[in-house]
TORTI-854054 format. One line per field, with one value per residue (C-alpha): chain; residue number from 0; x, y, z; residue in one letter. Coordinates in pm, 1 decimal. Layout:
% residues N
c	c(A,...)
k	c(NUM,...)
x	c(X,...)
y	c(Y,...)
z	c(Z,...)
r	c(A,...)
//
This chain:
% residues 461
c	c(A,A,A,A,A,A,A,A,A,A,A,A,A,A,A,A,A,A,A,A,A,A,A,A,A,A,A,A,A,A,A,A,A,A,A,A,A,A,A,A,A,A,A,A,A,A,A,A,A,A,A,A,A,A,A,A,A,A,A,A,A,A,A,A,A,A,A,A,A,A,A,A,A,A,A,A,A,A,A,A,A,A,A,A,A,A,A,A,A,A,A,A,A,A,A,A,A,A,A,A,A,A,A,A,A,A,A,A,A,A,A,A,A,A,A,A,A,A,A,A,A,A,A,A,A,A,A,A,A,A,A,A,A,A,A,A,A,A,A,A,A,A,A,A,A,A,A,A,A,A,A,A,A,A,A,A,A,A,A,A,A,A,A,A,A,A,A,A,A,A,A,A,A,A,A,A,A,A,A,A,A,A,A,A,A,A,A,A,A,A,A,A,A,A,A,A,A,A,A,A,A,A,A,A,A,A,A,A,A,A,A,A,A,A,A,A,A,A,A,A,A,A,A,A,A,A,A,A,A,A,A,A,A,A,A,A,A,A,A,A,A,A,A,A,A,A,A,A,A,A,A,A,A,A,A,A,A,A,A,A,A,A,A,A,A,A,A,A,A,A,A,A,A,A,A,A,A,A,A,A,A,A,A,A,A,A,A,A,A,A,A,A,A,A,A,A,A,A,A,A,A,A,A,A,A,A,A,A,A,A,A,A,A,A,A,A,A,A,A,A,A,A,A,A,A,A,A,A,A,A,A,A,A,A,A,A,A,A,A,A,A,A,A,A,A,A,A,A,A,A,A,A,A,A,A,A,A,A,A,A,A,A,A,A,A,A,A,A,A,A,A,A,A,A,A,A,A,A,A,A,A,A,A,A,A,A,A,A,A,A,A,A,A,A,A,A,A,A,A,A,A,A,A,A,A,A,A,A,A,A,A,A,A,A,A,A,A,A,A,A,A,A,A,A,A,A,A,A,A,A,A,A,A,A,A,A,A,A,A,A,A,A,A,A,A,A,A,A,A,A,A,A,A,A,A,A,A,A,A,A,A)
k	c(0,1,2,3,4,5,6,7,8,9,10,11,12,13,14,15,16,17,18,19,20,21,22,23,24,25,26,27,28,29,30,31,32,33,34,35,36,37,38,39,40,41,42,43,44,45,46,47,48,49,50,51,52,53,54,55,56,57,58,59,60,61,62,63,64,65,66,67,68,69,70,71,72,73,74,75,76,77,78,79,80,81,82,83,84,85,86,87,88,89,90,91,92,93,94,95,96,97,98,99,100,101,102,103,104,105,106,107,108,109,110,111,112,113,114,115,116,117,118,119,120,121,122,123,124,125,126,127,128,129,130,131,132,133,134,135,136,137,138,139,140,141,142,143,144,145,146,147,148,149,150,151,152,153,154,155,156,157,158,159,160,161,162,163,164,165,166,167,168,169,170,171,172,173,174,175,176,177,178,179,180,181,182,183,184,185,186,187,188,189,190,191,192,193,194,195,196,197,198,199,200,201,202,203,204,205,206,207,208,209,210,211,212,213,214,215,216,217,218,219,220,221,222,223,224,225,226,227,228,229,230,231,232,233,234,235,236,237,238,239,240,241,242,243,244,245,246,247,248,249,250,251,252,253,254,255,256,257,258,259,260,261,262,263,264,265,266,267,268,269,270,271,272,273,274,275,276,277,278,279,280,281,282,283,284,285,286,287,288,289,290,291,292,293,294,295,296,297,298,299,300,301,302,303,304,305,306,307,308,309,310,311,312,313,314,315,316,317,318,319,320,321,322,323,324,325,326,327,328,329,330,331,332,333,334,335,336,337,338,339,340,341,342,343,344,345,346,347,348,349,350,351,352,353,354,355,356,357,358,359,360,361,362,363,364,365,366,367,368,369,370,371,372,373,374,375,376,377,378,379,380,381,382,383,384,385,386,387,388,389,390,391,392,393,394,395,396,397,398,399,400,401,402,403,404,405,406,407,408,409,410,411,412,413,414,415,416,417,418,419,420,421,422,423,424,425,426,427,428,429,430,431,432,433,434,435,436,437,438,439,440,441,442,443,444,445,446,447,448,449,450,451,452,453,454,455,456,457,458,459,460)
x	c(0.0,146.6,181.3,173.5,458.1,373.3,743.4,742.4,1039.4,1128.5,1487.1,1323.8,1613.4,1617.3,1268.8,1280.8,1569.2,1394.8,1069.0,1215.3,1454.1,1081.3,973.8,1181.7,1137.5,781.8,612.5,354.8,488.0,391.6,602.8,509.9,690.1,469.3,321.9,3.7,-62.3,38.6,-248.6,-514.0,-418.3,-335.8,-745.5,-686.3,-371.0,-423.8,-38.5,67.6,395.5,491.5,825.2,840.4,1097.4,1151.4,1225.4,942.3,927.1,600.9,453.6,697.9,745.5,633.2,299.8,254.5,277.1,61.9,-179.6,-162.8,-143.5,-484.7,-618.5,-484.8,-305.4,-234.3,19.0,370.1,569.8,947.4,1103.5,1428.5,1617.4,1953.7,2009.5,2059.8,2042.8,1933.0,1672.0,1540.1,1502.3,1293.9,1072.6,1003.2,930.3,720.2,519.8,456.9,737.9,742.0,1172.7,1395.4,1705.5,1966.9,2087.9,2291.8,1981.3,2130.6,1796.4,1912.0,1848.9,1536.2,1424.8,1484.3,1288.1,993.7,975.4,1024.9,740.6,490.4,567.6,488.6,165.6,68.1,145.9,-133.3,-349.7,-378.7,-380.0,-669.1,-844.3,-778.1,-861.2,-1218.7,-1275.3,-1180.4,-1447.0,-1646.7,-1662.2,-1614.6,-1941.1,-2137.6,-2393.6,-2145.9,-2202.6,-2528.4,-2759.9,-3033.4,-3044.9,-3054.4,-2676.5,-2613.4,-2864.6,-2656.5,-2333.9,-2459.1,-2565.5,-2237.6,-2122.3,-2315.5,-2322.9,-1936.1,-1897.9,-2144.0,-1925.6,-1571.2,-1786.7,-1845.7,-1496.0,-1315.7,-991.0,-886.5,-794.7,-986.1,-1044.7,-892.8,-1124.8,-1085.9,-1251.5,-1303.8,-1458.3,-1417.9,-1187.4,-1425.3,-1678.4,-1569.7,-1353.6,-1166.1,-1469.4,-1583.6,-1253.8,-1297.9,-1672.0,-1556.6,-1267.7,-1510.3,-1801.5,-1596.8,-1419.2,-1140.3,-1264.6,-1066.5,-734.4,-521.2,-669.2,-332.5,-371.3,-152.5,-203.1,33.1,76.7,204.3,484.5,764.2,852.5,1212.1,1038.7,715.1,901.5,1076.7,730.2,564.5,761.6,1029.5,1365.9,1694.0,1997.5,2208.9,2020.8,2073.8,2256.7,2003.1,1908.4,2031.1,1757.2,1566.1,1189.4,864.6,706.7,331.9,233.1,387.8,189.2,-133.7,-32.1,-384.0,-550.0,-630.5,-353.1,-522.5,-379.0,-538.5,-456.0,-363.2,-297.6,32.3,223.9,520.4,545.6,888.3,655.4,355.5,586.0,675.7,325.7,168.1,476.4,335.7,-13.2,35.1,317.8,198.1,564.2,751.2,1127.5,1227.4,1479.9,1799.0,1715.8,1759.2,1497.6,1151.1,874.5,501.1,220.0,-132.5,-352.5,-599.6,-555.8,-848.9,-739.6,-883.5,-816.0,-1003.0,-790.4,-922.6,-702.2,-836.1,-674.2,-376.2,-348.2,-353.5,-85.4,107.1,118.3,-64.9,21.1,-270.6,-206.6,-171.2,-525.0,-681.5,-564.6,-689.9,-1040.7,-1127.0,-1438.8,-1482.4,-1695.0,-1788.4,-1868.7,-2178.0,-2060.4,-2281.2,-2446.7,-2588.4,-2708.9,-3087.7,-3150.8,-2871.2,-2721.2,-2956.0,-2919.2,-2562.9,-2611.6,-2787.3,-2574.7,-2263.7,-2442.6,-2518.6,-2162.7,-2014.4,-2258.0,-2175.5,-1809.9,-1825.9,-2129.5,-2334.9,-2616.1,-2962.4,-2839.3,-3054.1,-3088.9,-3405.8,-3595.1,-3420.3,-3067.9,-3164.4,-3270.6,-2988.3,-2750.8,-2999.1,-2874.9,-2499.8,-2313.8,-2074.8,-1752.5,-1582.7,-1827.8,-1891.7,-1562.2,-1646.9,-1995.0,-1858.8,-1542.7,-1816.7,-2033.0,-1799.8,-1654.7,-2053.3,-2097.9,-1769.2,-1914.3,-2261.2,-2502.3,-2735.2,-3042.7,-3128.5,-2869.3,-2948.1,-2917.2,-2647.9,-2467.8,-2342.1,-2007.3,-2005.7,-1741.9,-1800.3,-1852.0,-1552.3,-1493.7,-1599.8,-1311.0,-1149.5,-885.7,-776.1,-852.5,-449.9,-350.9,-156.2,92.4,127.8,405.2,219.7,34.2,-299.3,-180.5,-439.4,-264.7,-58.2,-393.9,-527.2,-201.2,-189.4,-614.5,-525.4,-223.3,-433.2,-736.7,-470.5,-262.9,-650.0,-783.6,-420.1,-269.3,-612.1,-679.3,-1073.2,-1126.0,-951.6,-1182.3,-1489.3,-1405.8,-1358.6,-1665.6,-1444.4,-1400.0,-1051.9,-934.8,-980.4,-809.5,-554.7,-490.8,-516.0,-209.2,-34.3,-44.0,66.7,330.3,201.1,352.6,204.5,390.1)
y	c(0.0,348.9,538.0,949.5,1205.0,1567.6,1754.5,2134.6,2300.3,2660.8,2531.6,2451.4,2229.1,2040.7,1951.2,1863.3,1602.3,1487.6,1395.1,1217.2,999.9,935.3,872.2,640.1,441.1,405.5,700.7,915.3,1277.2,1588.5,1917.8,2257.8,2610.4,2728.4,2643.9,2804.3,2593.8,2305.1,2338.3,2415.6,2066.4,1915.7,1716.5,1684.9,1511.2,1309.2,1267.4,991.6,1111.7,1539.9,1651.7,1951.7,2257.2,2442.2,2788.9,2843.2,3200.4,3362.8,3078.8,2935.0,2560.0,2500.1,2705.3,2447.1,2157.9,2293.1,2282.3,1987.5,1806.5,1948.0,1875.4,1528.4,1391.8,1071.5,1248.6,1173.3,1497.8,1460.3,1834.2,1927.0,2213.5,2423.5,2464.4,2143.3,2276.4,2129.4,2383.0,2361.0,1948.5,1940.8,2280.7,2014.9,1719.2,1894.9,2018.7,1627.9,1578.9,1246.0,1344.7,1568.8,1567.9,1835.3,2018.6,1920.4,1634.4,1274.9,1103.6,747.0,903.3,1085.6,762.4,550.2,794.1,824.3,450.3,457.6,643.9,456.4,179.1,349.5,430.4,68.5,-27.2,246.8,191.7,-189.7,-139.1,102.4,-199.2,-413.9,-224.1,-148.6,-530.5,-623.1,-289.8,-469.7,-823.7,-724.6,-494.1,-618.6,-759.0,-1082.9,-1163.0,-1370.8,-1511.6,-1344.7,-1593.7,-1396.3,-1437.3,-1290.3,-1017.5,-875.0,-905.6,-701.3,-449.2,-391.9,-375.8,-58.1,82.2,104.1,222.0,478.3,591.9,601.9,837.3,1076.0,1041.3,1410.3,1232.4,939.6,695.5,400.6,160.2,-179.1,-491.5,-833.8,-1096.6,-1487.8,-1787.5,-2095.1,-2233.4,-2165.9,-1950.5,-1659.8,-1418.1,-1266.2,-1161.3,-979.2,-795.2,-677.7,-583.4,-403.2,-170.6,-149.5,-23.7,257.8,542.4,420.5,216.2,353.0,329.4,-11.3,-355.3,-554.4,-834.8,-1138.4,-1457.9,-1521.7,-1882.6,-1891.2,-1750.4,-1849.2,-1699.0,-1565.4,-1413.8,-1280.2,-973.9,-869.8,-925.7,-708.9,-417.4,-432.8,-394.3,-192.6,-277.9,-504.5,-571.1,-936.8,-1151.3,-1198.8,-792.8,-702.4,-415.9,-211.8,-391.2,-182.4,-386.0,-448.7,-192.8,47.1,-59.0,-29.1,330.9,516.6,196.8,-117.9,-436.4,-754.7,-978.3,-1365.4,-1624.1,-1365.2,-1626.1,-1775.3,-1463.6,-1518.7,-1283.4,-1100.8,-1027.5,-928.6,-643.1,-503.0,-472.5,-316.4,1.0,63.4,4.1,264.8,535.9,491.1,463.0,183.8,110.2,-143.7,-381.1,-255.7,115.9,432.8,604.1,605.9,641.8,780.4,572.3,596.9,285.9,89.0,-291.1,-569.5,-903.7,-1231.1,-1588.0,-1925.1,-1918.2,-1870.2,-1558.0,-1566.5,-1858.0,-1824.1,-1487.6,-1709.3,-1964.2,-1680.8,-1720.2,-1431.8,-1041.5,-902.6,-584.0,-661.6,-854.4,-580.0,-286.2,-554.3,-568.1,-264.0,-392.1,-724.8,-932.8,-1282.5,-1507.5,-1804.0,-2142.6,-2235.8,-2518.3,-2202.7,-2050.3,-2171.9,-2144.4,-2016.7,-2348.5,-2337.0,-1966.6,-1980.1,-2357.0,-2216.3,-1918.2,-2159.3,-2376.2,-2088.7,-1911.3,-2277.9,-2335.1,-2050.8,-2086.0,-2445.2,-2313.1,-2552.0,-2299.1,-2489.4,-2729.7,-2741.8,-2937.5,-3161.8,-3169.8,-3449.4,-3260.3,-2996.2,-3168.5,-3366.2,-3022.8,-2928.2,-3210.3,-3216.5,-3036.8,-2880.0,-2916.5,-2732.4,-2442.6,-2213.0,-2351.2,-2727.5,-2625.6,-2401.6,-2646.2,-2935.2,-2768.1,-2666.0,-3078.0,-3132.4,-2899.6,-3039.0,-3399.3,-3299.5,-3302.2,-3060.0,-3068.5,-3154.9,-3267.2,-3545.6,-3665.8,-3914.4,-3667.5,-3496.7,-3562.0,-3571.2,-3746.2,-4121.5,-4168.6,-4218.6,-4574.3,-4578.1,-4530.0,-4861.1,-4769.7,-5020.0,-4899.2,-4865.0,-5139.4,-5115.9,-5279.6,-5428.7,-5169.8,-4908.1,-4611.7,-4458.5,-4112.9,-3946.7,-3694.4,-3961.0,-4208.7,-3922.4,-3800.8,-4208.3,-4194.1,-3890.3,-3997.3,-4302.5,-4152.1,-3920.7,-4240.6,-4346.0,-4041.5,-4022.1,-3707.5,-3532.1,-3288.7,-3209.8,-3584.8,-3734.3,-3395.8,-3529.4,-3858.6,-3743.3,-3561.5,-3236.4,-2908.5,-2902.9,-2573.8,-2811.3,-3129.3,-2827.4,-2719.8,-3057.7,-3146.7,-2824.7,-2914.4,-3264.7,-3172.0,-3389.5,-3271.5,-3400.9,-3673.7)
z	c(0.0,-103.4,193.8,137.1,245.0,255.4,255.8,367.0,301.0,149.9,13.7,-337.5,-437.7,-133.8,-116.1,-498.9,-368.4,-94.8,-294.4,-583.8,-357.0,-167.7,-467.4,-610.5,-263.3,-350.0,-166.3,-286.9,-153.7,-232.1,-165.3,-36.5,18.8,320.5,631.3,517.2,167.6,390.7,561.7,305.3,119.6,443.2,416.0,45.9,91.7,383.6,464.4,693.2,731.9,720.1,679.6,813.6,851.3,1162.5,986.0,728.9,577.3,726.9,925.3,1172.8,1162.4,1519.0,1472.4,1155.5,1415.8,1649.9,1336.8,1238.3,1575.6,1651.4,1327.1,1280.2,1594.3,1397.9,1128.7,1227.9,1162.0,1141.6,1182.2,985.0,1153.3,1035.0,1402.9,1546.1,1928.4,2194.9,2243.4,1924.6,1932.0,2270.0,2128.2,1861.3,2066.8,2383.6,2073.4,1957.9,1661.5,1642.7,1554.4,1421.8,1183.7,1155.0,782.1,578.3,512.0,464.7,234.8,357.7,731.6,634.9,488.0,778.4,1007.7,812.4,817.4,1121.1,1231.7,975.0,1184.8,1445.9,1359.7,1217.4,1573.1,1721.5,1444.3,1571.5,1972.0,1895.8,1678.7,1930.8,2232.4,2050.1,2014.9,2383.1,2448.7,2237.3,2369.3,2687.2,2830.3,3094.2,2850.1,2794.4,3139.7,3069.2,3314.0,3535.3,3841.1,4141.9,4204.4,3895.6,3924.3,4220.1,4099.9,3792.9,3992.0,4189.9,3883.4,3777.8,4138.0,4112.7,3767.1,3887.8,4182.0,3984.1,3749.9,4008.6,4187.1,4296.8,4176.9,3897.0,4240.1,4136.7,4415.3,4401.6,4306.0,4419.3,4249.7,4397.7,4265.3,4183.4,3891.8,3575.9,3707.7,3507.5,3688.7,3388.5,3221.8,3485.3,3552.5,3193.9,3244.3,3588.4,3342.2,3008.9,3214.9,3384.7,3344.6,3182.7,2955.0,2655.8,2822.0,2842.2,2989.9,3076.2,3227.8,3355.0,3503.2,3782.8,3815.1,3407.3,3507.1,3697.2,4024.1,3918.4,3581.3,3796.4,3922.1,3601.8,3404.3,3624.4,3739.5,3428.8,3432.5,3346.1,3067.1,3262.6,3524.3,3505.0,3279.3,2989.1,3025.6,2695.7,2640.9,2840.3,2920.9,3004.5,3292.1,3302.6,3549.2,3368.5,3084.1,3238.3,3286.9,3236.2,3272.7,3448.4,3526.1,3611.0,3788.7,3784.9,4023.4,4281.0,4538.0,4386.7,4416.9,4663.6,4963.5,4869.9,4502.7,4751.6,4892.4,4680.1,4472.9,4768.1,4761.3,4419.1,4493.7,4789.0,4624.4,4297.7,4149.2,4022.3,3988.2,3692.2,3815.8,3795.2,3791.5,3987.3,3946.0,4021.4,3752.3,3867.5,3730.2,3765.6,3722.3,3904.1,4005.0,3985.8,4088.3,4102.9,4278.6,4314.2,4652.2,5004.6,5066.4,5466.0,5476.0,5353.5,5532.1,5829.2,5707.9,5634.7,5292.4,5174.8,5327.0,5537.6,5431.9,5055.5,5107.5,5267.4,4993.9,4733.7,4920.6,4880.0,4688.4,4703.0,4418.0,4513.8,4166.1,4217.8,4108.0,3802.0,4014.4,4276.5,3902.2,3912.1,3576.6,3421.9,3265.3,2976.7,2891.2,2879.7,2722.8,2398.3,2412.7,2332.9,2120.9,1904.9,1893.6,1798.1,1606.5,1384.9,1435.6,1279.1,1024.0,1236.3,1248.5,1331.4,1637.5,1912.2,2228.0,2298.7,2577.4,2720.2,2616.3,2857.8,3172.0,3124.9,3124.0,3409.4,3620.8,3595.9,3850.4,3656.3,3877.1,3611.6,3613.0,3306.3,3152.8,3161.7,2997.0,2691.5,2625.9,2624.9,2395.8,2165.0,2155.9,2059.5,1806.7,1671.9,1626.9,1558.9,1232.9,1168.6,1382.8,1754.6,2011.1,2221.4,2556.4,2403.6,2247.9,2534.7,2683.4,3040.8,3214.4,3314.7,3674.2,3863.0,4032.2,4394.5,4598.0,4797.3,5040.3,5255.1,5665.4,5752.6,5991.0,6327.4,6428.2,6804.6,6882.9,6697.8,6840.4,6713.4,6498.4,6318.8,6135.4,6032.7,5902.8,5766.3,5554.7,5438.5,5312.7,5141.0,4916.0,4849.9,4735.0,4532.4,4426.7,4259.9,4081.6,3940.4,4113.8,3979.4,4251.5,4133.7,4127.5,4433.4,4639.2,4449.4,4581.9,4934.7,4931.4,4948.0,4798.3,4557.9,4781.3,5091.5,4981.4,4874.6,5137.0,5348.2,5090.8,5177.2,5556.2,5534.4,5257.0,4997.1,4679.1,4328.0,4173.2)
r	c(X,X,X,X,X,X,X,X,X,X,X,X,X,X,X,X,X,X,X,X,X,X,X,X,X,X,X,X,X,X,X,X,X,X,X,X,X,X,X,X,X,X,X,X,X,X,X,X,X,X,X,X,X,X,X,X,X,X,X,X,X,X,X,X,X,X,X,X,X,X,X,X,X,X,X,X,X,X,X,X,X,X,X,X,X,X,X,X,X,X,X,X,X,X,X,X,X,X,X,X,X,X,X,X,X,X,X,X,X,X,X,X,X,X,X,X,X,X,X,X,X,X,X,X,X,X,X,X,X,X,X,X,X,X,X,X,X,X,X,X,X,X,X,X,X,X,X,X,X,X,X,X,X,X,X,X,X,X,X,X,X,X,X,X,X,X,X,X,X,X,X,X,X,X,X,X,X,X,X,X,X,X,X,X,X,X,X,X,X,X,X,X,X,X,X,X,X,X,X,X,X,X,X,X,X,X,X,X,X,X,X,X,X,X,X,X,X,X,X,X,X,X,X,X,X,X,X,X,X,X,X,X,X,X,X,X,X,X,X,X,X,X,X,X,X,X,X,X,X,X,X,X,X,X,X,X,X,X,X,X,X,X,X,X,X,X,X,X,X,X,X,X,X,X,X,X,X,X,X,X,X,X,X,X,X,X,X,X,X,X,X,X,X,X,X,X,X,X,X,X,X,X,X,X,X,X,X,X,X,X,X,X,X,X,X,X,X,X,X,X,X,X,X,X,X,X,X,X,X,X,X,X,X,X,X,X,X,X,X,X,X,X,X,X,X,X,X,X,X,X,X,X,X,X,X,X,X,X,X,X,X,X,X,X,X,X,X,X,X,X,X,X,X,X,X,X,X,X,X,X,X,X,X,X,X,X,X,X,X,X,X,X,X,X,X,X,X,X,X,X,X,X,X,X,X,X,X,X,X,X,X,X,X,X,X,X,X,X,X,X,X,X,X,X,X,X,X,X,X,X,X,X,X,X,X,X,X,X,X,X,X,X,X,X,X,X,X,X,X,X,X,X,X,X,X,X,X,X,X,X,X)
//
């Protein structure tokens, strides 16, 4: 695609130069003596790139920039200046050049700058598509279901957006999110940002047990040029990225306490220093985390700071298990159904009657999740037409469990910990080190059997 430079420059000869070397690169440019013709074919034209010179004879260069900044804030403008001072190049920059090049002109340089900044603005030009379609597939209307559970976290929802609206300052309170593995936590982080005020400003978010612990640090807070061995280059961290905006954080829970410290300075001084560096760098953005954890808990085990929990708290939202969802399965059942449907141009699938008491009556350990991965295996196998009871693929029941009761021997003495560590690893040893299964089994929750394993050291084989 030919991409358009608009040159303006009083040196005729020069800016005859620097359009036919343009040219001959493949550019479409255009060339023009004044700051005020510039800017009555500046919406004729529609540059994407304006050379521009600092010392213009009746309108000055910078008043030009001014012009077109306000006018078209996309243009990249690349000033050329006979005085190369230092005063000149940050007029140029505080006035938004995207950069500068001192006389005598070398075209190779010239060339590599304006590519340079049409780069640039390919890389805008996609985070702005891309930050419309996570606005887009992100509102609160993607959060489907109206069971009374769901009816009040909607609403807490909208009562907060409506109270960061009418904040006296941009100090968004932090959100913590909890629920069980599945139930949806990262869409409503994204509904909590795209419903408020800064909805047009950067969603980051990062899951924290994806990451290594030794990684966790530099991916969050970034660090300096030789830092640490690999530190080749200079890295932005994520909070710095969510500058303006919102940094998620998922799986909260599996940060490790030396991490937890130092996320609460910035949480409290708003600043971050990368790894490595000297200086301190203010940054303004809010934080909404989430965890399938029970963060009491592990504030008590000391595994979690209380006073990282507590900042995080600040408003808490509490997501239903799909099985506490009275009547949500089958909206969010057809919902799927539908969007696979189309996906796999599957269009006219439907569920019979039996289909949907069957989804009625499943339990759905694996919450929203284990329903749309299921669905989308069905519509994947399925003809056209109804889906049947048959059809859908629920796990087989699990074997009942047979554990031995442990024996004693005559010089043995009763230990329950001990009898209760041994059941445990056994009923482990027969799901297969599957957490979910071996709790199902034991007629307990996966976060107690967790934690049961955490306090008898059992560590997955």
């Amino acid at each position: 695609m030919t991409r358009a430079v608009m040159i303006i420059e009083d040196e005729q000869v020069l800016a005859k130069n620097i359009k036919t070397y343009l040219e001959r690169h493949e550019y479409e440019a255009m060339v023009l003596h004044s700051g005020e013709d510039a800017i009555g074919r500046l919406d004729a034209f529609q540059p994407d790139v304006v050379v521009l010179d600092y010392h213009l004879p009746k309108m000055h260069g910078l008043d030009v920039l001014a012009h077109i900044r306000s006018r078209a804030p996309r243009i990249k403008v690349i000033m050329i200046t006979g005085n190369a001072t230092v005063e000149v190049a940050v007029q140029a920059m505080k006035a938004g050049a995207f950069d500068y090049l001192a006389k005598p002109v070398v075209l190779g340089e010239l060339k590599l700058l304006v590519d340079r900044a049409l780069g640039q603005e390919r890389v805008e030009t996609t985070l702005d598509y891309i930050q419309a379609r996570q606005a887009s597939d992100s509102c609160l209307s993607k959060l489907l279901g109206e069971s009374p559970p769901m009816r009040t976290l909607k609403d807490k929802i909208l009562r907060l957006a409506a109270a960061e609206s009418s904040l006296s300052d941009d100090d968004l309170p932090a959100v913590l999110i909890t629920g069980e593995t599945g139930t949806g936590k990262e869409v409503v982080a994204r509904a909590v940002h795209f419903q408020g005020p800064r909805k047009s400003q950067p969603f980051i978010e990062l899951n924290c047990a994806s990451i290594p612990t030794h990684l966790l640090e530099a991916e969050l807070f970034g660090y300096e040029r030789g830092a640490f061995t690999d530190a080749r280059e200079r890295k932005y961290g994520l909070v710095e990225a969510a500058d303006g905006g919102t940094l998620f954080l998922d799986e909260i829970g599996e940060l490790e306490v030396p991490v937890q410290i130092k996320l609460l300075k910035v949480l409290e001084e708003k600043k971050v220093r990368r790894l490595g560096g000297l200086r301190e760098n203010r940054i303004n953005f809010r934080i909404i985390a989430a965890t399938n954890q029970n963060l009491d808990r592990r504030v008590q085990e000391g595994k979690f700071r209380s006073d990282l929990y507590y900042r995080l708290r600040m408003v808490h939202l509490p997501l239903p298990a799909l099985r506490e969802r009275e009547g949500d399965v089958l909206v969010l059942a057809r919902a799927f159904l539908a969007m696979h449907g189309a996906r796999y141009r599957k269009p006219h699938l439907c569920f019979t009657p039996a289909a949907e008491r069957k989804l009625q009556a499943w339990h759905w350990p694996g919450n929203v999740r284990e329903l749309r991965n299921m669905l989308e295996q069905v519509v994947l196998m399925a003809q056209d037409g109804a889906i049947t009871p048959d059809e859908l693929l629920f796990p087989g029941p699990l074997a009942p469990l047979e554990i031995p009761a442990p024996t004693l021997d005559g010089g043995q003495t009763f230990n329950l910990e001990g009898m209760e560590r041994q059941f445990l690893t056994a009923a482990l040893d027969k799901a297969d080190w599957n957490v979910t299964h071996a709790a199902r089994m034991l007629g307990l929750s996966r976060d107690t059997l967790r934690y049961r394993m955490e306090k008898y050291n059992i560590r997955s084989r």
